[in-house]
C-alpha positions in Angstrom: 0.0 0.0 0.0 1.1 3.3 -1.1 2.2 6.3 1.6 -0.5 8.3 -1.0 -3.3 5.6 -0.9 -5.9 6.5 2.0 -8.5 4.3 3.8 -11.2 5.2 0.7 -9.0 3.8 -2.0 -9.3 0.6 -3.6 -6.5 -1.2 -3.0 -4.8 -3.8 -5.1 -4.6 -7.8 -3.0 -1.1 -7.9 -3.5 -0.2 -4.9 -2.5 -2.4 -5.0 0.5 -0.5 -8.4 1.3 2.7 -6.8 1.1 1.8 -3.6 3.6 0.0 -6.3 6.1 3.0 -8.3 6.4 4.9 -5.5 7.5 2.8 -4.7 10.6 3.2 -8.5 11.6 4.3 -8.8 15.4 6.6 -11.6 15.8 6.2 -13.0 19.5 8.6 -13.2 21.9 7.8 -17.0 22.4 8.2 -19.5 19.3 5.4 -20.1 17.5 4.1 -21.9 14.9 4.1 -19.2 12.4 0.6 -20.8 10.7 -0.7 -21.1 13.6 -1.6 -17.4 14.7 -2.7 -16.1 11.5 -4.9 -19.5 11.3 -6.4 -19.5 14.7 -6.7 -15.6 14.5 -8.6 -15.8 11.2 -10.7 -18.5 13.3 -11.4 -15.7 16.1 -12.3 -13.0 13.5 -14.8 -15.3 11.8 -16.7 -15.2 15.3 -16.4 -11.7 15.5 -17.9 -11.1 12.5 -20.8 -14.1 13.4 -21.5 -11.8 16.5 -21.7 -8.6 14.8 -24.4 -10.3 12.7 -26.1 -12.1 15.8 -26.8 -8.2 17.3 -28.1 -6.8 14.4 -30.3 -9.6 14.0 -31.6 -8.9 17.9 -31.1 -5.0 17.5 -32.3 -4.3 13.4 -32.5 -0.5 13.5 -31.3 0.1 16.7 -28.1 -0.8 15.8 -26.8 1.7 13.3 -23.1 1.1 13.6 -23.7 -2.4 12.3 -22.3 -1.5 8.7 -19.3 -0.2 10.2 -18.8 -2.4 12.8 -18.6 -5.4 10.1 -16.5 -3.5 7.7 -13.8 -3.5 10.7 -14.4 -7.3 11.3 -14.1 -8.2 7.5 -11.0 -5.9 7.3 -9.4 -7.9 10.0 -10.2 -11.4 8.5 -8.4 -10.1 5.7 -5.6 -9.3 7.2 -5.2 -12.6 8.9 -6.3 -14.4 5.6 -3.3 -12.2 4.3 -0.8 -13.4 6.8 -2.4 -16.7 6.1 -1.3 -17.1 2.9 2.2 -15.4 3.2 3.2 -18.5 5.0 2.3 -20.9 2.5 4.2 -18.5 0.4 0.7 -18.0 -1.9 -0.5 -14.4 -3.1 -3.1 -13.2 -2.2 -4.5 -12.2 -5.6 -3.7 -15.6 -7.5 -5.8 -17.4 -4.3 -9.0 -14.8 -5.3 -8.3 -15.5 -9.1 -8.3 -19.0 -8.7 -11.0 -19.1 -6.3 -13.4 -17.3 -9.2 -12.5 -19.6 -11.7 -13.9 -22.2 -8.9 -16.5 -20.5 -8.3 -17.5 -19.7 -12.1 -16.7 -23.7 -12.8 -19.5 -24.8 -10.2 -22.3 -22.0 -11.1 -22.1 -21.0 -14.1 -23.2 -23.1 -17.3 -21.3 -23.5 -20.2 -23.1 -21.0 -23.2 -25.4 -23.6 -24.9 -23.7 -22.5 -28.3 -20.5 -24.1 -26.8 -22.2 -27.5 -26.0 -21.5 -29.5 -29.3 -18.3 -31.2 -29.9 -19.7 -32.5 -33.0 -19.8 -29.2 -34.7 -17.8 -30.0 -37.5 -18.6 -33.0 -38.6 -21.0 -34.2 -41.2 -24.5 -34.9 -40.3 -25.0 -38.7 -39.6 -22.0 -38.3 -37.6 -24.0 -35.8 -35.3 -26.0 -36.4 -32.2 -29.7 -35.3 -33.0 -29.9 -32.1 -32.0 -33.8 -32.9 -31.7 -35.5 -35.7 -31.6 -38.3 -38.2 -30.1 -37.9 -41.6 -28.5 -40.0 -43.8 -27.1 -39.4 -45.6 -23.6 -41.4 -48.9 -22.6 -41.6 -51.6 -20.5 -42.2 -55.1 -21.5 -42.5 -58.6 -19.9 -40.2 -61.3 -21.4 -40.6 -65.0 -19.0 -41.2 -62.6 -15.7 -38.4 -60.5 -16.5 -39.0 -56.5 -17.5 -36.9 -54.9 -19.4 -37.0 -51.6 -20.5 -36.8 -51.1 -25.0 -36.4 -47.7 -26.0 -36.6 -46.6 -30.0 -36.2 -43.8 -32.3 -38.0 -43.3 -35.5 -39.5 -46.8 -34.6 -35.7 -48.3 -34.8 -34.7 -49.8 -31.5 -31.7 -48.5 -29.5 -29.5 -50.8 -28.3 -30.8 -54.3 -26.4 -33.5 -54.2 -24.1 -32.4 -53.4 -20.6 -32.8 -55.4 -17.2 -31.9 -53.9 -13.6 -29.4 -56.5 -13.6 -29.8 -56.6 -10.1 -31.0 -58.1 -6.6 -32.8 -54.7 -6.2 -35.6 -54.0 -8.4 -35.1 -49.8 -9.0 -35.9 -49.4 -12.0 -32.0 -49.1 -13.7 -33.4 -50.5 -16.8 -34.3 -47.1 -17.5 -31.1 -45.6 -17.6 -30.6 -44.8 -20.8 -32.4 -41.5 -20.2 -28.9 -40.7 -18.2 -27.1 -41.1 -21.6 -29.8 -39.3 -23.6 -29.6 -36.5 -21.2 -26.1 -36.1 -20.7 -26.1 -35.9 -24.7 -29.1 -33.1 -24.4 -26.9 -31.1 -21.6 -23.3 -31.6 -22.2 -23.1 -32.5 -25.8 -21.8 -35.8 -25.1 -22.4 -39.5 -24.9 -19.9 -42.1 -26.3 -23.2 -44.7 -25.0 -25.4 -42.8 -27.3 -23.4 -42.1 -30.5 -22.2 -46.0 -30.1 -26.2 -46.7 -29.6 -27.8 -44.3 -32.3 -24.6 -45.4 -34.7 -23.3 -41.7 -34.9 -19.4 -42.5 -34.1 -17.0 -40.5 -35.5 -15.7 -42.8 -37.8 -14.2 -39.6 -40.3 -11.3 -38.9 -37.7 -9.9 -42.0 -36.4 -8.3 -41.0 -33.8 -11.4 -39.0 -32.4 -13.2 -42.4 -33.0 -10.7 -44.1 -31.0 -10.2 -42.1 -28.1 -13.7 -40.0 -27.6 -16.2 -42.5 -28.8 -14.4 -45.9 -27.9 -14.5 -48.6 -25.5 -13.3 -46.7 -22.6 -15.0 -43.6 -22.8 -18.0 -45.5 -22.8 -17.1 -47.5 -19.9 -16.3 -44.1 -18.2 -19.6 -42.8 -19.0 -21.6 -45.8 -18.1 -19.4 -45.6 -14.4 -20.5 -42.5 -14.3 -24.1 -43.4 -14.4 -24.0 -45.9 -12.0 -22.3 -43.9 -9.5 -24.6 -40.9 -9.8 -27.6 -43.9 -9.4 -26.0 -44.9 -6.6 -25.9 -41.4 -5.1 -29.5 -40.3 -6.3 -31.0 -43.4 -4.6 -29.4 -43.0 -1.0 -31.1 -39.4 -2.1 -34.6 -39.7 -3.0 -33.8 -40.1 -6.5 -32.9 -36.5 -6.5 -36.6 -35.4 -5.8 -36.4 -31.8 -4.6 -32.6 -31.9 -4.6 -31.5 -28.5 -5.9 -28.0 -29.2 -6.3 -25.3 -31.8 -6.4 -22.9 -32.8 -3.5 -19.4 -30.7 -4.8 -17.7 -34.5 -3.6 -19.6 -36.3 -6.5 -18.9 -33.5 -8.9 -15.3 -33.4 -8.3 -15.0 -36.9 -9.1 -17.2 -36.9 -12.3 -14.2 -34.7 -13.4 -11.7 -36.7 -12.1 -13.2 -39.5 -14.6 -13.2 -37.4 -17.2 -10.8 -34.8 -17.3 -9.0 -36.0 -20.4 -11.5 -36.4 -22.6 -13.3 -33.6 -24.3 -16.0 -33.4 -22.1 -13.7 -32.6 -19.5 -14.3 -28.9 -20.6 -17.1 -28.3 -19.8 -17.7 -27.2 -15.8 -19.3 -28.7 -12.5 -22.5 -26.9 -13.4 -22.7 -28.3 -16.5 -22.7 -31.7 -15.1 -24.7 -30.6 -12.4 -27.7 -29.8 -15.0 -27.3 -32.7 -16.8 -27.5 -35.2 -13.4 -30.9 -33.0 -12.4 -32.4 -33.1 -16.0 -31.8 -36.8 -16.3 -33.2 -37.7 -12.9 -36.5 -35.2 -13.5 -37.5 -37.3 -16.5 -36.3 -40.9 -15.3 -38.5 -40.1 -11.8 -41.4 -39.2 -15.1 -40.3 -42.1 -16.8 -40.9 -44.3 -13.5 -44.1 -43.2 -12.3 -45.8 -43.4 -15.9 -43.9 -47.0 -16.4 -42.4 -45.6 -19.9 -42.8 -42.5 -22.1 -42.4 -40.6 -25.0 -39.2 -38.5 -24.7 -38.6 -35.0 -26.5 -34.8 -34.0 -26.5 -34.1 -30.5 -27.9 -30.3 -29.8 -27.6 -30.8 -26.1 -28.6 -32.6 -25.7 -24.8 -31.1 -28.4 -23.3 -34.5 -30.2 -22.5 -35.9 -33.3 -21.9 -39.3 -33.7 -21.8 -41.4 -36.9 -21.1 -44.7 -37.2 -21.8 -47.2 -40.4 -21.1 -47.1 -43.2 -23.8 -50.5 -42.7 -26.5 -53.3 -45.1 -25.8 -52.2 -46.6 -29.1 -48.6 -46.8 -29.4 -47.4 -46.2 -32.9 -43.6 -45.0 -33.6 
């Protein structure tokens, strides 16, 4: 901080960092030098908690609220300053970083950036729109769930394959959806026959074996989440901890790109129309990649793709 700058001015982080470090008081003990920035930042967070707590009691009759938590905030900072000095960080590349975070997890990819087929002839596309049709048949006791487009099935019909009947024979509206929200689905262009076979490379190591394993891992872990979750029913958002490993899986593929809210809409798209899907035992399903949208209506009286 300059000797011209005065309490009004705004005041660039690393410069502040560098002025705060010069009115550190060194103990006359040792110390853990973490340890009093940290446990101070600690205390200030309760100051600031407290200035809150009376204005809540107080409302008007506590006018100095404003400047009382501007002081508190001020001296958080300066701890959080000292903080990061001793982990030899600047303070301006921690707030940089922390909005790219921040922009990763809340803020959607621009639906214009969603396609990563963009360039590539047509039947080597996903749909960008398009109509399929979920049911539920019985085959020897067994349901399975048989879903089609343009009266053409998709892939084999589906059992739980499991002890637990919940209904993961309909999980191919996770594929479809992560197709609708993020663009992608190695499951879907393998299933709807739309691999990019003109770059073999591409075809290889985006639409192959392994990413398609990845994505089906996927799905299964986010069942496994939604179900100790209500199926996602009312559910907002996603737990950062899932999110963080959905990128983990995919970070070198070209999906990877895209952000934690991206991911985030595709999980909470899927699971509104497979809790549709569910409760009407099949559907007709409208994908519109242009909106990102899925939406499921009930099966005609008379079925006829």
């Amino acid at each position: 901080m300059s000797e011209n700058q005065t309490q009004g001015d705004c005041v660039d982080l690393n410069e502040y960092q560098a002025a705060a470090r010069k009115t550190l008081q060194h103990g006359k003990e040792p110390a853990d030098a973490v340890a009093i920035p940290l446990l101070g930042l600690l205390g200030e967070a309760g100051a600031i908690a407290t200035a809150y707590k009376k204005q809540l009691r107080d409302g008007r009759a506590n006018p100095t609220f404003k400047a009382q938590l501007r002081e508190e905030l001020g001296d958080a900072l300066w701890y959080l300053a000292m903080l990061a000095d001793q982990a030899e960080l600047d303070l301006a590349d921690v707030a940089a970083a922390n909005l790219h975070k921040v922009a990763d997890r809340w803020r959607p990819t621009a639906t214009d950036q969603i396609p990563f087929d963009q360039d590539y002839p047509p039947h080597e596309q996903l749909p960008r729109t398009g109509r399929f049709i979920l049911r539920l048949t019985e085959t020897n006791g067994t349901t399975k769930s048989v879903l089609t487009w343009g009266g053409q099935a998709v892939g084999d019909p589906l059992t739980n394959a499991s002890h637990i009947d919940d209904d993961y024979r309909m999980h191919d509206i996770f594929h479809l959806s992560y197709a609708t929200v993020l663009g992608w689905s190695p499951v879907m262009r393998s299933l709807l026959r739309r691999k990019r076979r003109s770059n073999p490379h591409i075809d290889e190591a985006e639409d192959g074996g392994r990413a398609i394993a990845i994505e089906e891992g996927i799905s299964a872990l986010v069942f496994s989440y939604a179900s100790r979750h209500n199926f996602l029913d009312g559910k907002a958002h996603i737990d950062n901890e899932l999110l963080d490993v959905i990128g983990s899986m995919v970070g070198h593929l070209e999906v990877g790109a895209h952000r934690a809210a991206d991911w985030e809409k595709a999980i909470l798209t899927s699971y509104t129309a497979w809790r549709q899907l569910r409760a009407q035992g099949g559907g007709v399903i409208d994908m519109d990649m242009s909106t990102q949208s899925l939406t499921v209506s009930a099966l005609p009286a008379m079925e006829n793709d």
